[in-house]
mmCIF file of the N, C-alpha and C atoms, coordinates in Angstrom:
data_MODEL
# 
_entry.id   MODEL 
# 
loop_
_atom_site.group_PDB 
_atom_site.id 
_atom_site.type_symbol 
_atom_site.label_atom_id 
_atom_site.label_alt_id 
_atom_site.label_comp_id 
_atom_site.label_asym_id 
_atom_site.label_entity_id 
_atom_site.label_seq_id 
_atom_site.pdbx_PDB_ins_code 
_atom_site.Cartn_x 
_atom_site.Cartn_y 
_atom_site.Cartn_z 
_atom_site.occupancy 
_atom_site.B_iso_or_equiv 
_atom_site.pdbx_formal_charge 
_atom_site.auth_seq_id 
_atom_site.auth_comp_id 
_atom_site.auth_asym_id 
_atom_site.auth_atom_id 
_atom_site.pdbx_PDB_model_num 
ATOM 1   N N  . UNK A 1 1  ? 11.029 -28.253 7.446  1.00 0.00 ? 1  UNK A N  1 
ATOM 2   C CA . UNK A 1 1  ? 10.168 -28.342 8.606  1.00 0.00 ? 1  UNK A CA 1 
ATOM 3   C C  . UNK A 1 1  ? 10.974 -28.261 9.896  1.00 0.00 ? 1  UNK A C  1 
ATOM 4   N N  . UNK A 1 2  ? 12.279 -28.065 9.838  1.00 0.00 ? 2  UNK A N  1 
ATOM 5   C CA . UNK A 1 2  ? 13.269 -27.523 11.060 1.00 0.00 ? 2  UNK A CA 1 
ATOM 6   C C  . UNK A 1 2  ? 12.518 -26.776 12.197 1.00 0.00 ? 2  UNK A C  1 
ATOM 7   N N  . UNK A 1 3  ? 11.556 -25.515 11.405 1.00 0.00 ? 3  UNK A N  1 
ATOM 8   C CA . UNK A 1 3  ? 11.542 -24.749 12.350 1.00 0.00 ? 3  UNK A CA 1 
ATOM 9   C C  . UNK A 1 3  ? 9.734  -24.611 12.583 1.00 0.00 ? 3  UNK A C  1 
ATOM 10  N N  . UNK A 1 4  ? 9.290  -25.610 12.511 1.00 0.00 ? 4  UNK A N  1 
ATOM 11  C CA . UNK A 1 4  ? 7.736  -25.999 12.313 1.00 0.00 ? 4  UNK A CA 1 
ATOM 12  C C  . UNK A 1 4  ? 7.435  -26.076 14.042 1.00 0.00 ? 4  UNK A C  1 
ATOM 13  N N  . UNK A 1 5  ? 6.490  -25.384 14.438 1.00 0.00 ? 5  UNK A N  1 
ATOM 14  C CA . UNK A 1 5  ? 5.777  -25.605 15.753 1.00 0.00 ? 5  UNK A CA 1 
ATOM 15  C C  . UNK A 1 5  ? 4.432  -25.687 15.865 1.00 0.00 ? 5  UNK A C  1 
ATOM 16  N N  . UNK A 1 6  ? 3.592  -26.194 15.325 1.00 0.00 ? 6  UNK A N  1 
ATOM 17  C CA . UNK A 1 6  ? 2.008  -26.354 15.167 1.00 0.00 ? 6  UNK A CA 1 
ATOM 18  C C  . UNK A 1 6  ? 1.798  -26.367 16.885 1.00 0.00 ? 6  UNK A C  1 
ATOM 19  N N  . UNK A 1 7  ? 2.145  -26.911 17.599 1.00 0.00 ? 7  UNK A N  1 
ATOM 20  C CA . UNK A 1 7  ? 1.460  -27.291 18.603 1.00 0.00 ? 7  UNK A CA 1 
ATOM 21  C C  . UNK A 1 7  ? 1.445  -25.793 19.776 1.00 0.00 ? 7  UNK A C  1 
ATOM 22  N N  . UNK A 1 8  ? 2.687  -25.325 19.272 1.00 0.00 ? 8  UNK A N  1 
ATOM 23  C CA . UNK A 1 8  ? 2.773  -23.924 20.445 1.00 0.00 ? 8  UNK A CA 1 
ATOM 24  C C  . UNK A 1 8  ? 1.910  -22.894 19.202 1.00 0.00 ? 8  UNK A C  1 
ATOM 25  N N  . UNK A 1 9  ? 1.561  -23.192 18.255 1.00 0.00 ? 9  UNK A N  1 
ATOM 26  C CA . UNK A 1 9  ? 0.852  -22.239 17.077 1.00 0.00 ? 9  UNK A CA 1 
ATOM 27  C C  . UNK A 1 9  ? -0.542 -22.302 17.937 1.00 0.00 ? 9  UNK A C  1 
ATOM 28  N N  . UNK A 1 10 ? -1.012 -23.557 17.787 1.00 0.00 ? 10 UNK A N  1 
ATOM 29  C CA . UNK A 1 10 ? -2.574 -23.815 18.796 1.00 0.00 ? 10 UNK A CA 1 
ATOM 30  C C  . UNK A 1 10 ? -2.329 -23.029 20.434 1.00 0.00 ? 10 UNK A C  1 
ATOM 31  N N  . UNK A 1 11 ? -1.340 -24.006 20.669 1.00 0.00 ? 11 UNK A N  1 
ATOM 32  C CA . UNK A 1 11 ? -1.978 -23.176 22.574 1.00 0.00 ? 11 UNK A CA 1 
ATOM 33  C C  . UNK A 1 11 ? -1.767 -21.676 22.520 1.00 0.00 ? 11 UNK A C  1 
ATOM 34  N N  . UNK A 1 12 ? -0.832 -21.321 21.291 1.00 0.00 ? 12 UNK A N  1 
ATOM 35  C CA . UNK A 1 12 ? -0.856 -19.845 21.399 1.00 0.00 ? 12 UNK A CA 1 
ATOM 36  C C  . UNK A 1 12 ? -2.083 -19.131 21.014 1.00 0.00 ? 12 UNK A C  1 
ATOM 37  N N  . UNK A 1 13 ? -2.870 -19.759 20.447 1.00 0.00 ? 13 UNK A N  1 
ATOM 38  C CA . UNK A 1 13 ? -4.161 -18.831 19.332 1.00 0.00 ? 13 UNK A CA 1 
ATOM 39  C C  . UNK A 1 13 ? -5.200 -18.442 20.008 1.00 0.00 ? 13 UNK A C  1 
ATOM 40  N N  . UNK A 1 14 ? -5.636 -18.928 21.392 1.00 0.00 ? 14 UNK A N  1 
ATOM 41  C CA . UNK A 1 14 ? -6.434 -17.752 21.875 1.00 0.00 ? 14 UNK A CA 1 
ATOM 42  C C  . UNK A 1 14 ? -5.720 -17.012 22.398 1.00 0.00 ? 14 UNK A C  1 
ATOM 43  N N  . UNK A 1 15 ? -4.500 -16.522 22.881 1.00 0.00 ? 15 UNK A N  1 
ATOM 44  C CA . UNK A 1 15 ? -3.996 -15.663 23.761 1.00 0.00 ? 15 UNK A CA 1 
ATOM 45  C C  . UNK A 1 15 ? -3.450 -14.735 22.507 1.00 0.00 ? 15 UNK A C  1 
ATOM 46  N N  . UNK A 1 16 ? -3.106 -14.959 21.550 1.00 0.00 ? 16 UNK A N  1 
ATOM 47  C CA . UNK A 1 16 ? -3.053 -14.148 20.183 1.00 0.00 ? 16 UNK A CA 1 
ATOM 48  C C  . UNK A 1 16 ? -4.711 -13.719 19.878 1.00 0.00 ? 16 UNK A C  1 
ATOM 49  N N  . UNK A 1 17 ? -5.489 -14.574 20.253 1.00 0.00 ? 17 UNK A N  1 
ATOM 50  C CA . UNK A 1 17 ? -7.296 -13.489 19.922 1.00 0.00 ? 17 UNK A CA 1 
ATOM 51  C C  . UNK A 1 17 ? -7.343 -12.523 20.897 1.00 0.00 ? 17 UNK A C  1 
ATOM 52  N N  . UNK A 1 18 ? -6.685 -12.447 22.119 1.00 0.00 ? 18 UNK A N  1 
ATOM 53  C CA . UNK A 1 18 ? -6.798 -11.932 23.206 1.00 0.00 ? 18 UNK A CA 1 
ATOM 54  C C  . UNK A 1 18 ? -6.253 -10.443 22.890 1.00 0.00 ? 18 UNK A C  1 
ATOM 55  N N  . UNK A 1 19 ? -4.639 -10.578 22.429 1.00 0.00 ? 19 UNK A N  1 
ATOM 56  C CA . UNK A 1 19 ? -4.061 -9.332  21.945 1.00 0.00 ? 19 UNK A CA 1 
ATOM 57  C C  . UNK A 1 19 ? -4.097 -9.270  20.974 1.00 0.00 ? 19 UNK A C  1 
ATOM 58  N N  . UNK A 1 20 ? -4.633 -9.799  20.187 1.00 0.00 ? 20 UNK A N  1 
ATOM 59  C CA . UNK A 1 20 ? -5.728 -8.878  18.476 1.00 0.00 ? 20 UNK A CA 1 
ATOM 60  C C  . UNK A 1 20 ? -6.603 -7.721  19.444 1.00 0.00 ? 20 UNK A C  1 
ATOM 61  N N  . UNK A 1 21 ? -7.416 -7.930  19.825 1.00 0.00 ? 21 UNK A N  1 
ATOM 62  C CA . UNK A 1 21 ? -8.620 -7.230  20.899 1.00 0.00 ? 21 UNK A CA 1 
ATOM 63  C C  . UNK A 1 21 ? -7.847 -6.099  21.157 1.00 0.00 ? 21 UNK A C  1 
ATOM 64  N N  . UNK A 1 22 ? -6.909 -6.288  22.198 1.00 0.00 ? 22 UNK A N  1 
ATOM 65  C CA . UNK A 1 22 ? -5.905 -5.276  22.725 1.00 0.00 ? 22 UNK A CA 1 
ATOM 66  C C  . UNK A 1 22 ? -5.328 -4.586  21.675 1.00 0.00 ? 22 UNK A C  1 
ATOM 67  N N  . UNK A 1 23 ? -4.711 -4.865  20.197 1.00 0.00 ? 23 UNK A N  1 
ATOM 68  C CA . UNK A 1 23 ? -4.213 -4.313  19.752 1.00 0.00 ? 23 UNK A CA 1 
ATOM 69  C C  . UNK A 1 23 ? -5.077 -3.864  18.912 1.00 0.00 ? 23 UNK A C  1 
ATOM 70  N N  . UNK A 1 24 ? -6.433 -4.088  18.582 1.00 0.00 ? 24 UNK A N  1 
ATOM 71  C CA . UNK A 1 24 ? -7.474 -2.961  17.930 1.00 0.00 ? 24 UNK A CA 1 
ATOM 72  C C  . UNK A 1 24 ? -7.632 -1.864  19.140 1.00 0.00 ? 24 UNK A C  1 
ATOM 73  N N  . UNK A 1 25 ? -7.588 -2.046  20.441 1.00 0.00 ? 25 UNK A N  1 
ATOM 74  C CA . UNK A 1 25 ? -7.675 -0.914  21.364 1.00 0.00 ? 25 UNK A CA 1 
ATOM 75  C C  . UNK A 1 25 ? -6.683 0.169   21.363 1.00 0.00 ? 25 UNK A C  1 
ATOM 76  N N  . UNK A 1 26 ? -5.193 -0.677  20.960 1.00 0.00 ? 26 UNK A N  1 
ATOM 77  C CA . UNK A 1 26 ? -3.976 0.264   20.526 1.00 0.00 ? 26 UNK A CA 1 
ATOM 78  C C  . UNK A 1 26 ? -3.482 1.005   19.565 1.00 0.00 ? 26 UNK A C  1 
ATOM 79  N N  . UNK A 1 27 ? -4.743 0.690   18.530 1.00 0.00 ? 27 UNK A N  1 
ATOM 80  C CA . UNK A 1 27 ? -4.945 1.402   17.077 1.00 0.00 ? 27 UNK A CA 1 
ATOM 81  C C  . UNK A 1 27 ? -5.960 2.684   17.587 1.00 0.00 ? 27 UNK A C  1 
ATOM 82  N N  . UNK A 1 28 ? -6.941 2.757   18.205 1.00 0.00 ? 28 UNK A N  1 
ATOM 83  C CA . UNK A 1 28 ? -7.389 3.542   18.699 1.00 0.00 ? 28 UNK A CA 1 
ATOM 84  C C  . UNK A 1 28 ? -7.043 4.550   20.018 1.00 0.00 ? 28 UNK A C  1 
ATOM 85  N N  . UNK A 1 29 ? -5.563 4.073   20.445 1.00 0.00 ? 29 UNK A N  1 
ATOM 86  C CA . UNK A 1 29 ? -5.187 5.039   21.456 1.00 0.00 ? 29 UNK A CA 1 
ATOM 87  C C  . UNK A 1 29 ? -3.802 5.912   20.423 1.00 0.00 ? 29 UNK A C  1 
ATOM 88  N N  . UNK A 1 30 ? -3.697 4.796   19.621 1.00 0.00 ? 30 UNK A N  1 
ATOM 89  C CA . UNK A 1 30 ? -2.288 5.370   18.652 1.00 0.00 ? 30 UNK A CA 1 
ATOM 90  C C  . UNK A 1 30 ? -3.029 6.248   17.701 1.00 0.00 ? 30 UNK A C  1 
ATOM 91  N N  . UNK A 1 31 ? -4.142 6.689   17.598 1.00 0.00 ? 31 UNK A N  1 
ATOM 92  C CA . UNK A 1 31 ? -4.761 7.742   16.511 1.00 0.00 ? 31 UNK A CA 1 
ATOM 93  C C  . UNK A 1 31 ? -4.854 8.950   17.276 1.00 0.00 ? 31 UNK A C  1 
ATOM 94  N N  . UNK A 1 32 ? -5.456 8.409   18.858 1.00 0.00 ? 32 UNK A N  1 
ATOM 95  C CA . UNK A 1 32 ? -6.197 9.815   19.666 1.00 0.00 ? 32 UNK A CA 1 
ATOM 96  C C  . UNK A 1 32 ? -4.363 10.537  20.116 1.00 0.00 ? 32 UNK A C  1 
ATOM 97  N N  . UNK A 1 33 ? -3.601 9.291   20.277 1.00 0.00 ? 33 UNK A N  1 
ATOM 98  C CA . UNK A 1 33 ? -2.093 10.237  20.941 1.00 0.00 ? 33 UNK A CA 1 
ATOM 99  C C  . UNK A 1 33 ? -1.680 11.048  19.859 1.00 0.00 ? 33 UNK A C  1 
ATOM 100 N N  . UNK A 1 34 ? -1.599 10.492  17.708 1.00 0.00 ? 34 UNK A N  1 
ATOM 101 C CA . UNK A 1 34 ? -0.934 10.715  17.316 1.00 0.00 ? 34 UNK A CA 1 
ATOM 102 C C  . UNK A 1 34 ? -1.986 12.729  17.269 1.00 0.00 ? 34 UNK A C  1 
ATOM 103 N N  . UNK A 1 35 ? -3.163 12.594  16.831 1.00 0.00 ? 35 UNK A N  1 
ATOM 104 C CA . UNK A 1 35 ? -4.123 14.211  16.828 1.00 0.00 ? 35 UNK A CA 1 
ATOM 105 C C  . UNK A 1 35 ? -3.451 14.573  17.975 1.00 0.00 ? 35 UNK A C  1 
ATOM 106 N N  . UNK A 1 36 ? -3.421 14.416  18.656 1.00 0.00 ? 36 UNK A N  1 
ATOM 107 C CA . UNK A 1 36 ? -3.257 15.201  19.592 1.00 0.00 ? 36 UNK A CA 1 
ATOM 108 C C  . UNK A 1 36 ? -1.477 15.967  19.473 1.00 0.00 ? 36 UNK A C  1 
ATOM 109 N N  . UNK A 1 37 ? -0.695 14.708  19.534 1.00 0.00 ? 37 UNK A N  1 
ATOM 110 C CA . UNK A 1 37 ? 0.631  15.291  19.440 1.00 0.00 ? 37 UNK A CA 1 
ATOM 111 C C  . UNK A 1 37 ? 0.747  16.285  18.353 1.00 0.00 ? 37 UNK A C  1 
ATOM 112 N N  . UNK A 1 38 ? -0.246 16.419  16.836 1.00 0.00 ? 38 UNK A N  1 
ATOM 113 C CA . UNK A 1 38 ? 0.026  16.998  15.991 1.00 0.00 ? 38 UNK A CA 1 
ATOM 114 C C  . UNK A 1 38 ? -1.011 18.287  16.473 1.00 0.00 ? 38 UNK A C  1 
ATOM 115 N N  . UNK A 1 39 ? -1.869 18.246  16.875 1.00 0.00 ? 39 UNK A N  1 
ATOM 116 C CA . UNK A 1 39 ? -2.360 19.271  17.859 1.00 0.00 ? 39 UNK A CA 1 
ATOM 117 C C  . UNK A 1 39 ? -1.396 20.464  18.648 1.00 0.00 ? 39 UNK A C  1 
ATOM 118 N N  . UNK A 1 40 ? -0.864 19.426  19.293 1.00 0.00 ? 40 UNK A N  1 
ATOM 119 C CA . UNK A 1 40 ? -0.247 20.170  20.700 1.00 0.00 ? 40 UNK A CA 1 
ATOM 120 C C  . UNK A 1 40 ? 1.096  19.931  20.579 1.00 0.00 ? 40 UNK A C  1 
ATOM 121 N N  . UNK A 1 41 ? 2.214  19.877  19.864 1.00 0.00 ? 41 UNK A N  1 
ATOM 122 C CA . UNK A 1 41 ? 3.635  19.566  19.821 1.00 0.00 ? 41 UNK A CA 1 
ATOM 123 C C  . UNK A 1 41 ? 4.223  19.832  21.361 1.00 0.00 ? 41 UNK A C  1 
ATOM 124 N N  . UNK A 1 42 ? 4.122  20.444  22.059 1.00 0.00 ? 42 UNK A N  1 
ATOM 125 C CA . UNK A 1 42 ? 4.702  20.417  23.180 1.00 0.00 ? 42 UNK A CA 1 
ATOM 126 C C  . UNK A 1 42 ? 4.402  19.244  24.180 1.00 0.00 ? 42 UNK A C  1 
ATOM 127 N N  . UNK A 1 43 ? 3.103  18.375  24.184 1.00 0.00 ? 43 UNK A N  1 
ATOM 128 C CA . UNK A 1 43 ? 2.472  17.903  25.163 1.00 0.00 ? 43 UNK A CA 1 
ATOM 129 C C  . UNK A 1 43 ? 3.037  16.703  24.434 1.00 0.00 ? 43 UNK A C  1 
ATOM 130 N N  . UNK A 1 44 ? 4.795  16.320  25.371 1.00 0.00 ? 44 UNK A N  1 
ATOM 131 C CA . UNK A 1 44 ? 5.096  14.818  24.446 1.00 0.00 ? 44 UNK A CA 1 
ATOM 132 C C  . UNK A 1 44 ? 4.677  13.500  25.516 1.00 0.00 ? 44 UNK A C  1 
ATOM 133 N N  . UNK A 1 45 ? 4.166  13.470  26.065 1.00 0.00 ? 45 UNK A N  1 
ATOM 134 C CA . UNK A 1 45 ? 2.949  12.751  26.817 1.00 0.00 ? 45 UNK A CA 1 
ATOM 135 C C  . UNK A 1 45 ? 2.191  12.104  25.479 1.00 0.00 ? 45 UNK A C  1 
ATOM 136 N N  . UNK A 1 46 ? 2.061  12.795  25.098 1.00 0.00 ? 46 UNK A N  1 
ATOM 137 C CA . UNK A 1 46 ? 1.207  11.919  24.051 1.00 0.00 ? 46 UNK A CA 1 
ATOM 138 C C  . UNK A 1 46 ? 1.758  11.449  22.849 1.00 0.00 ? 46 UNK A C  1 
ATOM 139 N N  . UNK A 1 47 ? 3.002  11.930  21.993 1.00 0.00 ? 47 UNK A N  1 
ATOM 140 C CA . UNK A 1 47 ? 3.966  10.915  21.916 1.00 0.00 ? 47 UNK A CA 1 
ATOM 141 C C  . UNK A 1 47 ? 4.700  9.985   22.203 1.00 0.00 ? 47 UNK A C  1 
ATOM 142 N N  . UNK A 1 48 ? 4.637  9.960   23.652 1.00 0.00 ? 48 UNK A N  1 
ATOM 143 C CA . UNK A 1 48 ? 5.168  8.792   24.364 1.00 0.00 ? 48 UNK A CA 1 
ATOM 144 C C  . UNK A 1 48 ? 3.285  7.491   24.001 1.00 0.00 ? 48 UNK A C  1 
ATOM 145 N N  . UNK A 1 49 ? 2.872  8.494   24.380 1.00 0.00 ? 49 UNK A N  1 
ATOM 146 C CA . UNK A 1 49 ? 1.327  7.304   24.655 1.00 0.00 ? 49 UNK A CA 1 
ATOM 147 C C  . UNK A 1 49 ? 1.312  6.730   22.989 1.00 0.00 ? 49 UNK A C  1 
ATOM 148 N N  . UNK A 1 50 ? 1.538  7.116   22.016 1.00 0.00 ? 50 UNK A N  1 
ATOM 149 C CA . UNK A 1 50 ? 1.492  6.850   20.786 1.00 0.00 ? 50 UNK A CA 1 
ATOM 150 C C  . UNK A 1 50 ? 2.484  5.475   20.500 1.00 0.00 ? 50 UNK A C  1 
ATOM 151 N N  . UNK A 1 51 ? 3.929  5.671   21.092 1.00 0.00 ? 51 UNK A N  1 
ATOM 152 C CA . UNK A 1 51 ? 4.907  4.536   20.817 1.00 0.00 ? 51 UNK A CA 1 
ATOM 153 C C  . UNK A 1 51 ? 3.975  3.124   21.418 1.00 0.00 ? 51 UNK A C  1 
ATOM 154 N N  . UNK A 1 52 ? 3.723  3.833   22.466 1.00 0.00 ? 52 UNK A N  1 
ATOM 155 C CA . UNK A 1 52 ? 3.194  2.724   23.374 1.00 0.00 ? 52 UNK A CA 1 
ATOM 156 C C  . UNK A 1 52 ? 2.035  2.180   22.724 1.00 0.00 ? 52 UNK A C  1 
ATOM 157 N N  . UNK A 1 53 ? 1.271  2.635   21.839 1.00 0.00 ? 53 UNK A N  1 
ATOM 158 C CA . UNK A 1 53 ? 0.185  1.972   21.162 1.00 0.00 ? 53 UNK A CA 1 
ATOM 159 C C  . UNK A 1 53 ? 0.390  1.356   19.887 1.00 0.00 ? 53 UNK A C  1 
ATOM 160 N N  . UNK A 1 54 ? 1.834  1.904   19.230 1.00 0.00 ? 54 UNK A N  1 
ATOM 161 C CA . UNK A 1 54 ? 2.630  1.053   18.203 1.00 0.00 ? 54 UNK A CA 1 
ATOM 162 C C  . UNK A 1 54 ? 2.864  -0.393  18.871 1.00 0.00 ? 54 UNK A C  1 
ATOM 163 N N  . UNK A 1 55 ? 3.231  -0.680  19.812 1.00 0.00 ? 55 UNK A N  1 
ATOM 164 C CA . UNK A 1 55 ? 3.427  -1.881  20.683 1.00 0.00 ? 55 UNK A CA 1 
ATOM 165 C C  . UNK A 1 55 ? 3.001  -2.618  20.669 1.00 0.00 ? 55 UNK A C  1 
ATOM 166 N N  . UNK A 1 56 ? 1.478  -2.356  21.537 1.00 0.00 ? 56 UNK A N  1 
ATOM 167 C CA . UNK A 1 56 ? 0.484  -2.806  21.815 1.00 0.00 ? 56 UNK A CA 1 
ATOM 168 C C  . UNK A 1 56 ? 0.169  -3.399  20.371 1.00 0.00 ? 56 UNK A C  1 
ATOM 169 N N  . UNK A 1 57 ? -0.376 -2.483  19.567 1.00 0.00 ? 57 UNK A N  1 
ATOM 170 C CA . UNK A 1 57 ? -0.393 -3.333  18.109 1.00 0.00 ? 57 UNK A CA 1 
ATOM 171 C C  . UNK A 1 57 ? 0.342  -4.370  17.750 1.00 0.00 ? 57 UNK A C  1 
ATOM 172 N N  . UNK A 1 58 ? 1.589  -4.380  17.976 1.00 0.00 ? 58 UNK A N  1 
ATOM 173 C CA . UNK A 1 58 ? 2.627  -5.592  17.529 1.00 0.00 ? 58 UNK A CA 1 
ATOM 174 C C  . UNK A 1 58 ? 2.431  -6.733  18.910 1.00 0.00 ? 58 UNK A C  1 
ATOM 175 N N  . UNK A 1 59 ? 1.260  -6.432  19.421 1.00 0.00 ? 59 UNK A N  1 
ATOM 176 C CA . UNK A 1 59 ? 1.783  -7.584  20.963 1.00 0.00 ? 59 UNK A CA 1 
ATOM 177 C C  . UNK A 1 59 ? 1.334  -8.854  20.497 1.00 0.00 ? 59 UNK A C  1 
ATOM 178 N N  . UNK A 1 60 ? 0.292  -9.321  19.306 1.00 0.00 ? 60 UNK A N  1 
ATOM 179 C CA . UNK A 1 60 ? -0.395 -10.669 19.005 1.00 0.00 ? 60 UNK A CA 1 
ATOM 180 C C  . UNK A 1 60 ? 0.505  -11.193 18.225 1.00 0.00 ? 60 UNK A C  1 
ATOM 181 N N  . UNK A 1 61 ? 1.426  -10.055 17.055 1.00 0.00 ? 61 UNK A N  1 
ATOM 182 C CA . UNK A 1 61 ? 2.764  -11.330 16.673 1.00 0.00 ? 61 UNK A CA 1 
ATOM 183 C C  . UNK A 1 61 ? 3.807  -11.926 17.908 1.00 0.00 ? 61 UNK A C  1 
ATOM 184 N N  . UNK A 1 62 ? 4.354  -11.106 18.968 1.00 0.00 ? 62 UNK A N  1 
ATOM 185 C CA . UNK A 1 62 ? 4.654  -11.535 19.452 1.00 0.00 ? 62 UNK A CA 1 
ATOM 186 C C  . UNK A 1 62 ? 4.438  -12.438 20.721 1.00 0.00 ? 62 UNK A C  1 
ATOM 187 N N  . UNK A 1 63 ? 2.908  -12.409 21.193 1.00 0.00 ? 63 UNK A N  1 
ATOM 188 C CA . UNK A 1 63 ? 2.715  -13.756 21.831 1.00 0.00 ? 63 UNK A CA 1 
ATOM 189 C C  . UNK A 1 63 ? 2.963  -14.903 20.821 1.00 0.00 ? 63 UNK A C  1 
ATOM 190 N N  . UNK A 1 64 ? 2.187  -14.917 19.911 1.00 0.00 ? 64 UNK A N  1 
ATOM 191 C CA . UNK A 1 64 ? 2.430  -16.133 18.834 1.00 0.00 ? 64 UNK A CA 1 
ATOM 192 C C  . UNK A 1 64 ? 3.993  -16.501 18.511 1.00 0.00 ? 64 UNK A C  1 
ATOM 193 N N  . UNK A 1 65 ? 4.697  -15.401 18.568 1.00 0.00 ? 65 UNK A N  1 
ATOM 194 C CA . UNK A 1 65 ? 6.541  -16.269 18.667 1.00 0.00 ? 65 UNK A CA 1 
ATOM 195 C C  . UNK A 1 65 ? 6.476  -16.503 19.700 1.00 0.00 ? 65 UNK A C  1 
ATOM 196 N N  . UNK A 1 66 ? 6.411  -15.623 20.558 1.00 0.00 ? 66 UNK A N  1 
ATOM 197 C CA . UNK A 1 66 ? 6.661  -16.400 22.402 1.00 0.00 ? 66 UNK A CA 1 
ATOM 198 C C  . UNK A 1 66 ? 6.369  -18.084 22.364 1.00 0.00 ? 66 UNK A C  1 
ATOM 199 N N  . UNK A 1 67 ? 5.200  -18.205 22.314 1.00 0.00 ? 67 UNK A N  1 
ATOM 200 C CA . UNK A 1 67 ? 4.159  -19.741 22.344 1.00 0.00 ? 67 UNK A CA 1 
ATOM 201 C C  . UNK A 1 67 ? 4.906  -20.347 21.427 1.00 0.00 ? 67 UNK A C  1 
ATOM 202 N N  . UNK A 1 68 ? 5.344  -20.333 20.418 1.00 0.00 ? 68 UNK A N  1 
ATOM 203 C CA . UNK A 1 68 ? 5.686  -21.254 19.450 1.00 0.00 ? 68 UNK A CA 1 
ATOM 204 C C  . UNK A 1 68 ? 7.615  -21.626 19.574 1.00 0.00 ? 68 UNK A C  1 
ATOM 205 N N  . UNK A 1 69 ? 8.480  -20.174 20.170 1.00 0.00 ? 69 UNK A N  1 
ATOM 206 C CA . UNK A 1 69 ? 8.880  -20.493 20.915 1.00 0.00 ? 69 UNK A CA 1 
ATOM 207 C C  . UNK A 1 69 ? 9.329  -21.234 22.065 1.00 0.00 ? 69 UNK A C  1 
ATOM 208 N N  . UNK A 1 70 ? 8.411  -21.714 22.819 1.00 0.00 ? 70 UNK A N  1 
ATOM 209 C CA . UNK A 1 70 ? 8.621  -22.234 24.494 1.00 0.00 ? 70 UNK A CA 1 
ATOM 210 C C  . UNK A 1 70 ? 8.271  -23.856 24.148 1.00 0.00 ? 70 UNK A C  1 
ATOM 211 N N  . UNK A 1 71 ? 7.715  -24.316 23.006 1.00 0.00 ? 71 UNK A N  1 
ATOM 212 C CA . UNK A 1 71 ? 7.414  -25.401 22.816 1.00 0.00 ? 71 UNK A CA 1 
ATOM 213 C C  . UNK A 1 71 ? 8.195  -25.829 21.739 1.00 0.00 ? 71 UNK A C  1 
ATOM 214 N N  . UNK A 1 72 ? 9.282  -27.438 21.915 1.00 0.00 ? 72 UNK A N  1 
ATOM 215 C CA . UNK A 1 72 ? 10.113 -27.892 20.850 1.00 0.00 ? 72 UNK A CA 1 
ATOM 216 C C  . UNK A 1 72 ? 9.446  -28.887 20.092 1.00 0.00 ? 72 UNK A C  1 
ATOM 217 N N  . UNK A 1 73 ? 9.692  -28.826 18.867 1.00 0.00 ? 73 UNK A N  1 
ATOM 218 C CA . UNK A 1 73 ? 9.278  -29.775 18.143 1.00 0.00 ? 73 UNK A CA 1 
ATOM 219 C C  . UNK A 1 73 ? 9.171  -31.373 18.306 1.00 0.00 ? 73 UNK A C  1 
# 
């Protein structure tokens, strides 16, 4: 239980519902960038917009380390 943080787990969990939300929005910008880049190979605009929606997806694990993080046992 060294590395146990329940309490930054709670204050983190709506701001982790917050970027769940966001990162179902980033599943849907990471589909329209990836058609498209396979569309249009030149237009890397939209490979860039694609990384960026890989991100976005990963942003609710990392509020939840952040929060659980900033608070010591």
């Amino acid at each position: 239980m060294g590395d146990c943080r329940p309490l930054g787990f709670l204050i983190g969990l709506p701001f982790a519902l917050v970027a769940l939300v966001l990162s179902l929005v980033g599943v849907i910008v990471w589909i329209i960038g990836s058609v498209l880049s396979c569309l249009c190979p030149c237009c890397i605009c939209c490979a860039g917009l694609a990384n960026f929606a890989v991100d976005i997806i990963k942003l609710p694990v990392k509020v939840l380390r952040w929060f659980t993080g900033q608070i010591p046992c």
